[in-house]
C-alpha positions as CSV (number, residue, x, y, z in Angstrom):
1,X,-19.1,17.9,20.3
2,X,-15.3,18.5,21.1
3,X,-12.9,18.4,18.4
4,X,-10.1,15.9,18.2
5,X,-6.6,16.0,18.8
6,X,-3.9,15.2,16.0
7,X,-0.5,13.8,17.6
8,X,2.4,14.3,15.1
9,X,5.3,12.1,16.1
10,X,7.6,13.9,14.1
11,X,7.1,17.0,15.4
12,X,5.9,16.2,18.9
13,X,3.3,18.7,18.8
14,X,-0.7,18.6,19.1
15,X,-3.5,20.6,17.2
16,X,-6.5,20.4,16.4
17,X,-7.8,17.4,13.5
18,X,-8.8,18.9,10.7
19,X,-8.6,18.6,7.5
20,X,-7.3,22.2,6.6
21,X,-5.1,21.9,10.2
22,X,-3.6,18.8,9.0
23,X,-2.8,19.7,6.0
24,X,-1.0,22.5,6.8
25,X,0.9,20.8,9.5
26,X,1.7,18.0,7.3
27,X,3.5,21.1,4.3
28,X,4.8,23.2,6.7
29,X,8.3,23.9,6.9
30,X,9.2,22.6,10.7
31,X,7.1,19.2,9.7
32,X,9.5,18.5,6.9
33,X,12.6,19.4,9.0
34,X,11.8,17.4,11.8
35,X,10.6,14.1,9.1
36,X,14.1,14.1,7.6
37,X,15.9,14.5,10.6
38,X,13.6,11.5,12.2
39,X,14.6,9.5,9.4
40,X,18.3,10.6,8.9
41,X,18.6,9.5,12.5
42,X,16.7,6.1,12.5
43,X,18.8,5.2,9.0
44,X,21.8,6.4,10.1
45,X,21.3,4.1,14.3
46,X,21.0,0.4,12.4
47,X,24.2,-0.9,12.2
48,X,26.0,-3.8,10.4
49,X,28.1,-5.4,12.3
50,X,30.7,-7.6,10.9
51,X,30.2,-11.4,10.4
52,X,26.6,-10.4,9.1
53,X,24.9,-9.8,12.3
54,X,22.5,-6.7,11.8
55,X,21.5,-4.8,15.2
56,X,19.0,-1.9,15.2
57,X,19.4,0.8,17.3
58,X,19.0,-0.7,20.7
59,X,21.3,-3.2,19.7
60,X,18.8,-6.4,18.9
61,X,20.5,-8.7,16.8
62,X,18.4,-9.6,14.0
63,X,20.1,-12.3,12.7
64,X,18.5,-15.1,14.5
65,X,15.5,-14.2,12.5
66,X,13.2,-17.2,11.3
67,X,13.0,-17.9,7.8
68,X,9.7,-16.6,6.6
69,X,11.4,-12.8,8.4
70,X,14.7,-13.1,6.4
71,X,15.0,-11.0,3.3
72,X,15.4,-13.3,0.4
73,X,19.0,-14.1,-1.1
74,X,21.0,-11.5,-2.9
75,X,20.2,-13.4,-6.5
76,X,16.9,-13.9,-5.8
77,X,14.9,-17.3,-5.0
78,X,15.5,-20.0,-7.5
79,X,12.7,-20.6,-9.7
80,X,10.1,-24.0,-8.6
81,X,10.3,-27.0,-10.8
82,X,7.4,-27.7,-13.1
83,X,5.1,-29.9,-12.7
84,X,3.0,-31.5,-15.5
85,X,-0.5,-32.3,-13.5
86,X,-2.1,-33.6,-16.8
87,X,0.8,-36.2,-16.8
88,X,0.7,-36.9,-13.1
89,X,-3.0,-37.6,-13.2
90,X,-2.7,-39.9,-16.3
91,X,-0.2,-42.0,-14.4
92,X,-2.4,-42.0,-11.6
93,X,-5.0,-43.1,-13.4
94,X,-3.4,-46.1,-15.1
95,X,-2.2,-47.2,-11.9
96,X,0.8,-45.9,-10.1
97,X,1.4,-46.1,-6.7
98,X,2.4,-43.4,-4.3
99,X,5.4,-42.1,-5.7
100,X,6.0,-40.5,-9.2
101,X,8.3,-38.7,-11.2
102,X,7.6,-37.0,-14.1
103,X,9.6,-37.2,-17.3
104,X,11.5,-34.2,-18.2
105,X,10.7,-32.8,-21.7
């Protein structure tokens, strides 16, 4: 049975997948140079342009993203309403129609 290969992205080499090969790949020294400088350089590519229009590095604007994509606001969402189902049901119950709003306590 032929061993398999292990791709490293970082490093753009090939070797052989195994444990013991992997692992040494993964703590040796050129791994860890070529990591950081993979990451200095993708960090250091996105820009912020001004007017709030982020582009990545091959200059996508990401600011038509939808709003389920969008990081949430600086402050954070603002917290639901609650809702007193025990009330609601009661009202329901003793007749109301369609529409109801609970009282506030």
């Amino acid at each position: 049975m032929p061993l398999l290969k292990y791709y490293c992205d970082y490093c753009e080499k090939q070797f052989q997948d195994t444990p013991a090969a992997r692992k040494r790949h993964l703590q040796g020294v050129q791994h860890q140079r070529a990591k950081a400088l993979y990451y200095q350089n993708s960090s250091s590519s996105s820009s912020f342009l001004p007017g709030g229009t982020i582009r990545d590095s091959m200059g996508i604007s990401l600011g038509n993203l939808p709003p389920s994509l969008k990081p949430p606001p600086e402050g954070g969402y603002p917290p639901l309403p609650f809702i007193d189902w025990y009330e609601i049901r009661v009202a329901v119950e003793k007749g109301a129609h369609m529409f109801f709003v609970p009282t506030s306590k």
